[in-house]
C-alpha positions in Angstrom: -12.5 5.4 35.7 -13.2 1.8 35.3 -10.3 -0.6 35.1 -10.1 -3.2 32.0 -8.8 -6.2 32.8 -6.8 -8.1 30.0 -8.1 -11.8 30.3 -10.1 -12.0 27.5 -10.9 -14.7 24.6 -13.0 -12.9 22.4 -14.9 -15.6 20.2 -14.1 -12.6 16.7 -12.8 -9.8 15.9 -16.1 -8.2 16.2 -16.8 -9.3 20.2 -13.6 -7.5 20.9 -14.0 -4.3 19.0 -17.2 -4.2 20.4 -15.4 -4.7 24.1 -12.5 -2.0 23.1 -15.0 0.9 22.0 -17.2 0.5 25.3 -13.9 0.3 27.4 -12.8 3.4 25.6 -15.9 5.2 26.6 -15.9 3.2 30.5 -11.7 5.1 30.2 -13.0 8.2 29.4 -16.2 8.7 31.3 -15.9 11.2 34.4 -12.5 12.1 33.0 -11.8 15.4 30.6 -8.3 15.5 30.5 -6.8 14.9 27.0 -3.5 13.3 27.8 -4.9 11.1 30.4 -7.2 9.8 28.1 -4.7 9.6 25.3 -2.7 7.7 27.4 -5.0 5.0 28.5 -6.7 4.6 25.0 -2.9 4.0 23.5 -2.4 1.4 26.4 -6.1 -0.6 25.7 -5.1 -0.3 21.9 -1.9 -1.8 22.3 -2.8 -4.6 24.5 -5.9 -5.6 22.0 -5.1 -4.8 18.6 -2.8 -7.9 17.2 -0.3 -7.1 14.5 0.7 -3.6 15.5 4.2 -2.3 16.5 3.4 1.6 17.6 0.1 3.6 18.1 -0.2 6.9 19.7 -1.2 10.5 19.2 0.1 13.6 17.9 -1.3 17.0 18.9 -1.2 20.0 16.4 0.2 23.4 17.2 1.8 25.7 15.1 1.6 24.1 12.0 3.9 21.2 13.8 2.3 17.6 15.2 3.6 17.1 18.6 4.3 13.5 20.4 1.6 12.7 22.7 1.2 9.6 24.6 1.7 6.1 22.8 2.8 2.5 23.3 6.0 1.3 21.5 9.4 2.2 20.6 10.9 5.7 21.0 9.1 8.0 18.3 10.0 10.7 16.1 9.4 13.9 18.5 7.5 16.4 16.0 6.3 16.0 12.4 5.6 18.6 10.4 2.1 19.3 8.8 2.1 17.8 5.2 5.1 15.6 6.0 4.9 11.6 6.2 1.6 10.3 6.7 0.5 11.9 9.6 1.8 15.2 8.1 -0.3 14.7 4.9 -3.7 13.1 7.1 -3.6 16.8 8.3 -3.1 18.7 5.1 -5.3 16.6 3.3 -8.1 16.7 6.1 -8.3 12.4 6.1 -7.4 9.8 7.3 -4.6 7.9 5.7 -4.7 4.2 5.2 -0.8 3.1 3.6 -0.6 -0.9 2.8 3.4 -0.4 2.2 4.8 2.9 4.0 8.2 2.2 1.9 6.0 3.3 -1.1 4.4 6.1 0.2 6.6 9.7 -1.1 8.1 11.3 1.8 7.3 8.6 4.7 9.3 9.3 8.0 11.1 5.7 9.7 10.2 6.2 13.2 10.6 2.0 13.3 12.0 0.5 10.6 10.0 -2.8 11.4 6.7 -0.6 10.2 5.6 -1.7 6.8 2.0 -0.1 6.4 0.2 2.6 8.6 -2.9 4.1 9.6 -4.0 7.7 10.7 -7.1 9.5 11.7 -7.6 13.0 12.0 -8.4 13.9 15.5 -11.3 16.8 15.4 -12.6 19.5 17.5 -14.9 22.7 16.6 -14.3 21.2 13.0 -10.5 22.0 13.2 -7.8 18.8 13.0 -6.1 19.3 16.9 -3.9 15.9 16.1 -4.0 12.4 15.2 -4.1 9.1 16.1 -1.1 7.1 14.5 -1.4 3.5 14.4 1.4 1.3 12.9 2.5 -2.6 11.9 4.9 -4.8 11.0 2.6 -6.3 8.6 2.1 -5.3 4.9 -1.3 -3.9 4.1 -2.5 -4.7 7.5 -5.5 -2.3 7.6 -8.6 -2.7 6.2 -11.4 0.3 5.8 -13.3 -1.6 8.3 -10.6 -0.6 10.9 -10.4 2.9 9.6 -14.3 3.0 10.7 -13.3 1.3 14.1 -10.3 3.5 14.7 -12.3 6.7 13.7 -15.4 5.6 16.1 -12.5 5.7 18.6 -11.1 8.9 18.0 -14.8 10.2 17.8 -15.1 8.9 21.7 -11.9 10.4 22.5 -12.9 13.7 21.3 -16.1 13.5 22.6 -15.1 13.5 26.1 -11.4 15.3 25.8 -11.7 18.8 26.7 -9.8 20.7 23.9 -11.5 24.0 24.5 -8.2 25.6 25.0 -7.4 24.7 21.4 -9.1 27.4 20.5 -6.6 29.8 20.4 -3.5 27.4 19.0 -5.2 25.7 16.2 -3.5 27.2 13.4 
C-alpha cells in the first residue's frame, strides 16, 4: 500500500479527481480485503471531497444493508433493502442522486445537517453486495458528473475487493 499524503493544491476539480481515482487504485493494489479497502477509500474521500458531511459503505446481506466503514458522525446501523435511498439504490438496481433528501418519500435522518445524497450500487458477479453512501450539507450538491466519478470509484473498489464469499449471502 502506498501512503497519500494530504498537501495538495489541485489547480480544478478535475487535477484532483484525477489524483483521488489513481490513489484509490495506489490504496487498493496488493491489497484484497474488502473492509480495509473500504476503510481507506472513505478516509481519501473524506479528506478530498469538499461539501460533504458522511460517506461510507453498506454491505448487503439478507435483504438488510449493513454499516461498513465511513467517515462522519455515528450512522444508522442497518437499513433495510427498498428503504431510504440506499434502500431503494438496491431495489431499484441505481444509483440514486437526491438534490433535497427532505423531499425524497421515506428518507432515513442519520444527520439531520444532510440535505441531498448520493448512492452507488456496489457490484460483484452482477449482484448489488452494498453501496457507497455519500452525503452533504448542501442542497443539490451532486452533479451526474460525480455520479460518474463516484461510480469509477466503486468500479476500482470492486475490482480489487475480494467478495467471492458473497456468493453464498447475496440474497
Amino acid at each position: 500500500m502506498t501512503s497519500v499524503s494530504s498537501v495538495h493544491n489541485f489547480k480544478d476539480d478535475k487535477e484532483r479527481d484525477i489524483f483521488i481515482l489513481q490513489s484509490v487504485r495506489s490504496l487498493c493494489e496488493g491489497n484484497n480485503h474488502y473492509i480495509s479497502n473500504a476503510a481507506n477509500i472513505s478516509a481519501l474521500l473524506f479528506e478530498y471531497i469538499p461539501n460533504i458531511n458522511w460517506i461510507g459503505f453498506y454491505f448487503l446481506h439478507n435483504n438488510i444493508l449493513h454499516l461498513g466503514p465511513f467517515q462522519g458522525k455515528v450512522a444508522c446501523t442497518h437499513i433495510l433493502v427498498g428503504k431510504g435511498v440506499c434502500g431503494t439504490a438496491v431495489t431499484e438496481k441505481k444509483s440514486q442522486r437526491i438534490a433535497n433528501v427532505h423531499d425524497f418519500p421515506g428518507h432515513i435522518a442519520c444527520d439531520s445537517a444532510s440535505n441531498s445524497e448520493l448512492v452507488i450500487p456496489l457490484w460483484y458477479n452482477e449482484n448489488i453486495i452494498g453501496v457507497l453512501d455519500i452525503d452533504s450539507p448542501l442542497f443539490t450538491r451532486f452533479s451526474i458528473s460525480d455520479e460518474i466519478f463516484f461510480t469509477q470509484i466503486t468500479a476500482i473498489f470492486s475490482e480489487h475487493s475480494d467478495f467471492s464469499f458473497y456468493s453464498s449471502v447475496i440474497t
